[in-house]
C-alpha positions in Angstrom: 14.7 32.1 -73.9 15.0 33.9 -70.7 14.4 32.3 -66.9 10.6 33.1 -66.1 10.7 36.3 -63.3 8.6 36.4 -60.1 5.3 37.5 -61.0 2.2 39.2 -59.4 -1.7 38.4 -60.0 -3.2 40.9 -62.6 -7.0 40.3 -62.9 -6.6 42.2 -66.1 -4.1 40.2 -68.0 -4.3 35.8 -66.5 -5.1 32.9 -67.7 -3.6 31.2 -70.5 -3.6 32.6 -74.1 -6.4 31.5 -76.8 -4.3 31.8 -79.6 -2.2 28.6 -81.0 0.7 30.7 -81.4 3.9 31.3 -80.0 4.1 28.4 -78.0 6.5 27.3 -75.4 9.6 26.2 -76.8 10.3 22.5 -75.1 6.6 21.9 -74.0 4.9 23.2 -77.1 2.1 24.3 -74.9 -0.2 27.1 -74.9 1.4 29.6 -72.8 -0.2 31.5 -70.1 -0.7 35.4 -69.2 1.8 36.9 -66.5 3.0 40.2 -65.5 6.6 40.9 -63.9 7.0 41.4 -60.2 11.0 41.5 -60.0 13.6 44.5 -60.3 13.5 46.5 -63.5 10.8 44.1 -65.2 7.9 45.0 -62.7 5.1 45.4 -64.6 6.1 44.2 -67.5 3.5 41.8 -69.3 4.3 38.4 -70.5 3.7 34.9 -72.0 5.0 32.4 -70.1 5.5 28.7 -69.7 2.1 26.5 -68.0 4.6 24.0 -66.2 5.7 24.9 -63.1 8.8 25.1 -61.6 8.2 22.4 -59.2 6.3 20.1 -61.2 9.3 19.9 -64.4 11.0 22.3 -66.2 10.1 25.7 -66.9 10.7 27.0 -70.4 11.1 30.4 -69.1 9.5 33.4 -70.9 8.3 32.8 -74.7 7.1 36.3 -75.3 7.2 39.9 -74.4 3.9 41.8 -74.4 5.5 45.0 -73.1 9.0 46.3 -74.2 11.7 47.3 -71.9 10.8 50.4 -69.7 12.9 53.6 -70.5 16.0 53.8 -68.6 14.8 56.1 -65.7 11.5 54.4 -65.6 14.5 51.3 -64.8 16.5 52.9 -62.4 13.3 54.2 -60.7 12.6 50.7 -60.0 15.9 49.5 -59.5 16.0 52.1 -56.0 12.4 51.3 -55.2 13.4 47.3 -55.1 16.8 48.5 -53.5 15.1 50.4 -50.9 12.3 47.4 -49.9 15.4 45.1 -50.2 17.2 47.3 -46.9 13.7 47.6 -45.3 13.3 44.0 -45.8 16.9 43.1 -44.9 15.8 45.8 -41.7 13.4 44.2 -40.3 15.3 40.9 -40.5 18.0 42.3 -38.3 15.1 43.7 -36.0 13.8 40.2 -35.9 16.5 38.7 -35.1 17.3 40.9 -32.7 13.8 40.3 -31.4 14.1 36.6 -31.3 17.5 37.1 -29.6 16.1 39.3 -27.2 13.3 36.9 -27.0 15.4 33.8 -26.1 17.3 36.1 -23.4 13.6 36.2 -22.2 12.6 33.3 -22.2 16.0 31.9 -20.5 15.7 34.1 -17.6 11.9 33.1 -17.3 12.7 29.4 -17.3 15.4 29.9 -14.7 13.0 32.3 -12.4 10.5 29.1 -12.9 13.4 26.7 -11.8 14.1 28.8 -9.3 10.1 29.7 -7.9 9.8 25.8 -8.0 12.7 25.3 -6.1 11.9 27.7 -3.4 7.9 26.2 -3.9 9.3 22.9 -2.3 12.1 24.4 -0.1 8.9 26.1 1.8 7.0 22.6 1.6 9.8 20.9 3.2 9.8 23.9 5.8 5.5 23.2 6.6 6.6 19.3 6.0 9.2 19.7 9.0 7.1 22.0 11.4 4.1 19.6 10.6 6.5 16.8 12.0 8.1 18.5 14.4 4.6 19.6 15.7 3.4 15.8 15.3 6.5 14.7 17.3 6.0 17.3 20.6 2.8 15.6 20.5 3.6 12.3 20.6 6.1 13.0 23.7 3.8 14.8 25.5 1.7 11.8 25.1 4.5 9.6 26.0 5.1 12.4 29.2 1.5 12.3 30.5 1.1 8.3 29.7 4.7 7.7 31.8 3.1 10.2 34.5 -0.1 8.4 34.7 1.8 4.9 35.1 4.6 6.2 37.8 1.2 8.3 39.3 -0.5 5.0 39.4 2.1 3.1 41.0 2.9 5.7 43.8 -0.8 4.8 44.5 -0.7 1.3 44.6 2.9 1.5 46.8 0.7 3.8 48.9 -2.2 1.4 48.9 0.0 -1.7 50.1 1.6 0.6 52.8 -1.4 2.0 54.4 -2.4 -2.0 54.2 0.3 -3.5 55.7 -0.1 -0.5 58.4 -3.1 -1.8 59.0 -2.6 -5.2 59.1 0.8 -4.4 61.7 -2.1 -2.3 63.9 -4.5 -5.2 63.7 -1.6 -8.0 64.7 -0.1 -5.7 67.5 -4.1 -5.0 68.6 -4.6 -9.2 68.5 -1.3 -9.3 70.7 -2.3 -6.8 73.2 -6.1 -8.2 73.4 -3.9 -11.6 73.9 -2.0 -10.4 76.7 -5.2 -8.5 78.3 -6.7 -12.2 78.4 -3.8 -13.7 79.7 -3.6 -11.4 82.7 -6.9 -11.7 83.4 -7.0 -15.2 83.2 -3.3 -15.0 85.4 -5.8 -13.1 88.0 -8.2 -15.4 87.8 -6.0 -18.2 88.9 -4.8 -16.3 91.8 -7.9 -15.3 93.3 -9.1 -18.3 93.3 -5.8 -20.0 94.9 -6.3 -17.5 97.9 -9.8 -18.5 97.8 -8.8 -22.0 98.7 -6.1 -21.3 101.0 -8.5 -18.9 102.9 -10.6 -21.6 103.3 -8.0 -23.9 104.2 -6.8 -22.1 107.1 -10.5 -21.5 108.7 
């Protein structure tokens, strides 16, 4: 018994053999129709186990259709899978090299994002601070012109009660000298009318 090979679709040769016999060995099933796909067998037809591999065990191969290729017919194959096996193994190094290079990539793009969102609120904080620092010469020029009106204010009223108590000195020094104009006119009137009397006194 030998370990079933990889195998290809062949539209040709599938499906699983009419005839009773051979039959798998530990299954005793009807085996189906494959053809090779692996190293020096390519091609090769075959009847094969119907379980597979992941469902139980595989009996392997229960019969050659084909016989063995001729040697250089072998080692033809044998370079061509050697060949796709360095291509293959080729373009895993270039992946790799691409997913490497791709997670450089990606590194220095989530730092430059770090770094753009960093700077994205360093220049918020920079509009946040002028904003306040605006809003702040604001409210002390408010502060400056409401202090101004209030000392401007009360320069007025000090004005006010000076030019009143000006006035109200002028009126009681007017009273005082109206007073003293009455009492020398009354003082005159008194003494005219004393030499009145002694005028008449004497005659």
């Amino acid at each position: 018994m030998q370990e079933t090979p990889d195998t290809t679709m062949e539209p040709l040769f599938c499906g699983q053999l009419e005839l009773s016999e051979p039959t798998c060995m530990m299954h005793h099933m009807r085996p189906i129709k494959c053809v090779a796909f692996e190293g020096t067998l390519t091609g090769r037809r075959f009847y094969g186990c119907p379980v597979p591999q992941s469902e139980g065990v595989n009996c392997g191969v229960t019969e050659w259709v084909d016989k063995p290729w001729h040697p250089i017919l072998q080692n033809c194959l044998s370079r061509l899978w050697d060949m796709y096996h360095e291509q293959n193994c080729g373009r895993v190094v270039d992946k790799q090299k691409y997913e490497k290079h791709l997670a450089k990539l990606k590194t220095e793009n989530d730092k430059l994002c770090i770094e753009y969102t960093k700077l994205v609120q360093d220049v918020s904080k920079i509009f946040d601070w002028q904003d306040g620092r605006v809003d702040h010469m604001d409210y002390q020029k408010a502060v400056e012109e409401e202090e101004f009106e209030k000392k401007k204010k009360e320069v007025e009223e000090s004005a006010r009660l000076e030019v009143q108590m000006e006035k109200l000195k002028l009126a009681k020094e007017q009273r005082c000298i109206l007073q003293s104009q009455a009492d020398i006119i009354k003082n005159i009137r008194k003494a005219k009318r004393r030499l009145n009397r002694r005028e008449i006194c004497l005659r």
